[in-house]
N, C-alpha and C positions, 0 to 999 in steps of 0.2 A: 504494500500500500504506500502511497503518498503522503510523506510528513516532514512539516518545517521543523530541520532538527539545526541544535547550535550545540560545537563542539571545542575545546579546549585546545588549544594550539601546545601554548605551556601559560607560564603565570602569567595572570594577565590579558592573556590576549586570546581571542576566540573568533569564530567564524559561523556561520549560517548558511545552510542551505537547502532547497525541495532535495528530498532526498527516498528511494525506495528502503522500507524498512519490515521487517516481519510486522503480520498480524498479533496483536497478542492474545497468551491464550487464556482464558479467566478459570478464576480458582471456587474455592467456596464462599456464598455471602457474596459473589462477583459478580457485575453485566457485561459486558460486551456493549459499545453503543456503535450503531452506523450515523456519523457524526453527519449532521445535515450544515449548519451555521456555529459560527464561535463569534468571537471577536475580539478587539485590541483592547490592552488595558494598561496606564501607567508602571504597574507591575509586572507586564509580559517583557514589556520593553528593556527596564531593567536584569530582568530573565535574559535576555537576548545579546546583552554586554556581559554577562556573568559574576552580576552583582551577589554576593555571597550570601546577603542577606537575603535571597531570594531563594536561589539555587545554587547547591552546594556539585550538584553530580550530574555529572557531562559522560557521553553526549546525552541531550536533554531535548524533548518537543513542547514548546511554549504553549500557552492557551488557557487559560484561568477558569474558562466557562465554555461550555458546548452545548446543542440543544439537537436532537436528533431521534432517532426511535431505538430501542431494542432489538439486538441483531442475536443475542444470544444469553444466558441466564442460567446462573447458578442457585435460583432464590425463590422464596413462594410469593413475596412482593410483584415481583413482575413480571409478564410473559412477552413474547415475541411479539415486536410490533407496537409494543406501549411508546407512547411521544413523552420523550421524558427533556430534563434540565438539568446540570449538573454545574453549582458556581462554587467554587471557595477549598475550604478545607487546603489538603494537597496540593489539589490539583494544577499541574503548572508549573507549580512550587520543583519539588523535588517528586515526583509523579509525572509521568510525562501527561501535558495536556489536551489542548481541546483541538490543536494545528493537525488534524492527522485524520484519515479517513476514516479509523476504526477506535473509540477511546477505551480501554479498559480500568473500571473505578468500584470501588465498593460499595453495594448497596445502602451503608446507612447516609451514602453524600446523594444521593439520584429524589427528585421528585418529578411528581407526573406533571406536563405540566397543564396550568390549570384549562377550565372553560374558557374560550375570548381570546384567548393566545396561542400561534400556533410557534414554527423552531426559529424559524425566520424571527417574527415579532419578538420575541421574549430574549434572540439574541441583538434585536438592537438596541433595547436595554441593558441586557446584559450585567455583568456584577457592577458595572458606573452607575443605570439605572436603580438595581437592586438597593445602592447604598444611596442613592437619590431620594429613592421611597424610604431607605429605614429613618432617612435626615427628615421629611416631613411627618412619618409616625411620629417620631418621639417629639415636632412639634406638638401635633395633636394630642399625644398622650400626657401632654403638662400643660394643658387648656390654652396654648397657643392657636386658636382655632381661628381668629383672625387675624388683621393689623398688617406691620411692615416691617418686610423680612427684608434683609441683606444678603444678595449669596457673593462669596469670592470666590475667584477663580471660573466664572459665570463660562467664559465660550469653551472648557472642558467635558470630559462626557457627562461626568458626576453637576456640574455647575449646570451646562446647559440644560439638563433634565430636568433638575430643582426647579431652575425657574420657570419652563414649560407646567410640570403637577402644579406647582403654589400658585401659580396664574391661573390655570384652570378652577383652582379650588378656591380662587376671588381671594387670595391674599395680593398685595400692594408690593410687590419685588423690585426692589433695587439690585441692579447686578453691577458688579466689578469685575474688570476685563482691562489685562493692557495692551489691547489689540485694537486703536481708534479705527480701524477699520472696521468693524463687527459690532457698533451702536447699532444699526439697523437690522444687522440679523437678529443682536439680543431682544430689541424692540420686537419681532415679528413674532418671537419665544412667549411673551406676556412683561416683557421688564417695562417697566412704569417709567423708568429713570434708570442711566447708565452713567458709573462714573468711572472713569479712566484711572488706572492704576497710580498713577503719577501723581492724579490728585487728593489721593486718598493720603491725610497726612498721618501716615506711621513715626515721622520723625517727630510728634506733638508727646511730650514728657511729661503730662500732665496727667495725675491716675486718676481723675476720672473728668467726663464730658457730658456735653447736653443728650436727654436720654431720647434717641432719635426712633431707633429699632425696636420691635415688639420679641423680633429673635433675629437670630443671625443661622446661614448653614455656612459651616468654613471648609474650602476644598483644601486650601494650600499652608494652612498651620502659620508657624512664624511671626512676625510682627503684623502681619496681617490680621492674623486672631486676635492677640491680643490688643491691639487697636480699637478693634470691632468690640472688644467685653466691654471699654468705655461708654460705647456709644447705646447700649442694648437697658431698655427701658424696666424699670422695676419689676421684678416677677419672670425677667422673663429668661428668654432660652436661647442658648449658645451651641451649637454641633460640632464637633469636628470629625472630619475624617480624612484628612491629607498633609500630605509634608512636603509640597512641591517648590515653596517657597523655602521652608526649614523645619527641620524635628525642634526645634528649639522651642519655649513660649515662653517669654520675660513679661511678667505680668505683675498688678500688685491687689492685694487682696477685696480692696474696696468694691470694687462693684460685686463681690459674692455678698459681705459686711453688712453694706449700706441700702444695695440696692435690693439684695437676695438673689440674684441671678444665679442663674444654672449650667455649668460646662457640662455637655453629654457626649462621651466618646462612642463612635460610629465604628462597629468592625461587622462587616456582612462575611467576612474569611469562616468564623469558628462558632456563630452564634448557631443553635438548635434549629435543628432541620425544623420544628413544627413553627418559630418565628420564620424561618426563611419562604414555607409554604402559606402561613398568612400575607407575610408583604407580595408576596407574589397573585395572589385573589385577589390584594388591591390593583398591582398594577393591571390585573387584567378587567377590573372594575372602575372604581370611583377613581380609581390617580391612573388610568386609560388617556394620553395622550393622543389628539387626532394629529398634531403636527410633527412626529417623531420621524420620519421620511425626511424634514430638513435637516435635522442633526448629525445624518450619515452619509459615510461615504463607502462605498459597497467595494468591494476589492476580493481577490482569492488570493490563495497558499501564496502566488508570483510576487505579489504587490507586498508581501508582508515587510520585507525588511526595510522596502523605504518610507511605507508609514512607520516602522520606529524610530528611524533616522527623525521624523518630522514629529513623534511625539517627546524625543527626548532634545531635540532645539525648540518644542514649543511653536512649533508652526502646526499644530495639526487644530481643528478645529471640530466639539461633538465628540461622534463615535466613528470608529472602526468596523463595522459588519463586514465578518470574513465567509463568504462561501467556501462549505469544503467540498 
């Protein structure tokens, strides 16, 4: 079969390529998938350079998420032919992932996937979307049910999906993007207001600000975030789920203190398959985007290595949907 594998030269240095590789053969508790759609993710990419914190063992087939049917089954869960989804855990990691014709994964990572979404749809969400939706549940589930959200990192996959569900769902989205070329795609997304990276003043030393925000979703971590805790209104709720900017967060305690505010860490990787199978009946319900077709850019197995090239310069825009 066909699979984008990356392989170890020596330290440091690595390479990628389509590649014919065995089928693999599944064990017990195991499926077999005939992988239909995957897609790109921040983390593949790093996979792809052989980032250690990612993937430790070469050669390696990238791919975080796949969505595709049942081709074979070690398990009373599932039979031949079931349309399943497979995001997180392993997968991709040190597991080989979703880039390859045939995925072999353990039944307790596999759900079916829901009503309203088929392999395609559910991978142009994909684990960006999946963490998109888990950043507006946990609004919702700390009575952020309206008001005026902030997202950073807005024209990435995780960012532009947020703002698409929160505008759909009549929240008031402000997005940060430093791409002044992309006001009008985020405008087209639901953003109320777009303000340019540059403008946003992280270099302001002052711990705490006027309280603008009802919540914040954070893609890219850093002074970014913490910025954003100043601005974010009594009560209310902060996400994170990205480091693109920096793992770091220099913050100072006031707006938790004064204002009661809430930091919520976002991980769609390890959390319980029956959360991962709720957030997914929203996406294919009430957080059901109809404009999610603008956000992608459709590509197979060939295309792969120069969209990481573009996701790891930050020229890439949305999602990656990979046909396998």
């Amino acid at each position: 079969m066909k699979a984008f594998v990356v392989e170890k030269l020596e330290d440091k240095k690595f390479t990628s390529s389509i590649k014919e590789i065995d089928i693999p053969e599944i064990g017990e508790n195991e499926v077999l998938i005939k992988a239909s759609y995957s897609s790109l993710n921040y983390k593949d990419a790093l996979s792809s350079i052989g980032n250690p914190g990612v993937t430790r063992n070469f050669p390696h087939v990238t791919g975080i998420d796949v969505a595709g049917e049942i081709e074979q089954t070690n398990s009373q869960e599932f039979k031949k032919g079931d349309k399943v989804v497979v995001t997180g855990y392993d997968l991709g990691m040190n597991t080989d992932g979703g880039h390859q014709e045939y995925v072999k994964v353990p039944t307790s990572w596999v759900i079916k996937i829901p009503n309203g979404l088929d392999e395609k749809e559910i991978m142009t969400f994909g684990t960006a979307g999946l963490t998109a939706a888990l950043s507006v549940n946990e609004l919702e589930e700390n009575n952020i049910s309206s008001g005026k959200v902030l997202v950073t990192g807005a024209t990435g996959g995780v960012g532009s999906i947020a703002v698409s569900i929160l505008s759909k769902l009549n929240y008031e989205v402000v997005a940060i993007t430093g791409k002044k070329d992309k006001e009008e795609f985020l405008k087209t997304l639901g953003a109320s207001e777009v303000i340019l990276r540059d403008e946003f003043d992280i270099s302001n030393k002052k711990p705490l600000l006027s309280e603008t925000y009802d919540a914040v979703i954070d893609t890219v971590g850093g002074d970014f975030l913490a910025h954003s805790l100043k601005l974010i209104k009594h009560s209310g709720v902060a996400t994170c789920c990205g480091l693109t900017s920096s793992f770091e967060l220099n913050t100072n305690v006031f707006p938790f203190i004064l204002r009661g505010i809430r930091l919520i860490g976002i991980d769609s990787v390890e959390i319980a398959l029956e959360k991962k199978e709720k957030i997914w009946n929203k996406i294919a319900n009430e957080y059901k985007i109809t404009n999610i077709d603008k956000l992608v850019t459709k590509i197979d197995l060939s295309d792969i290595k120069q969209a990481y090239e573009n996701i790891l310069s930050s020229k890439s825009i949305g999602r990656y949907l990979v046909k396998i």
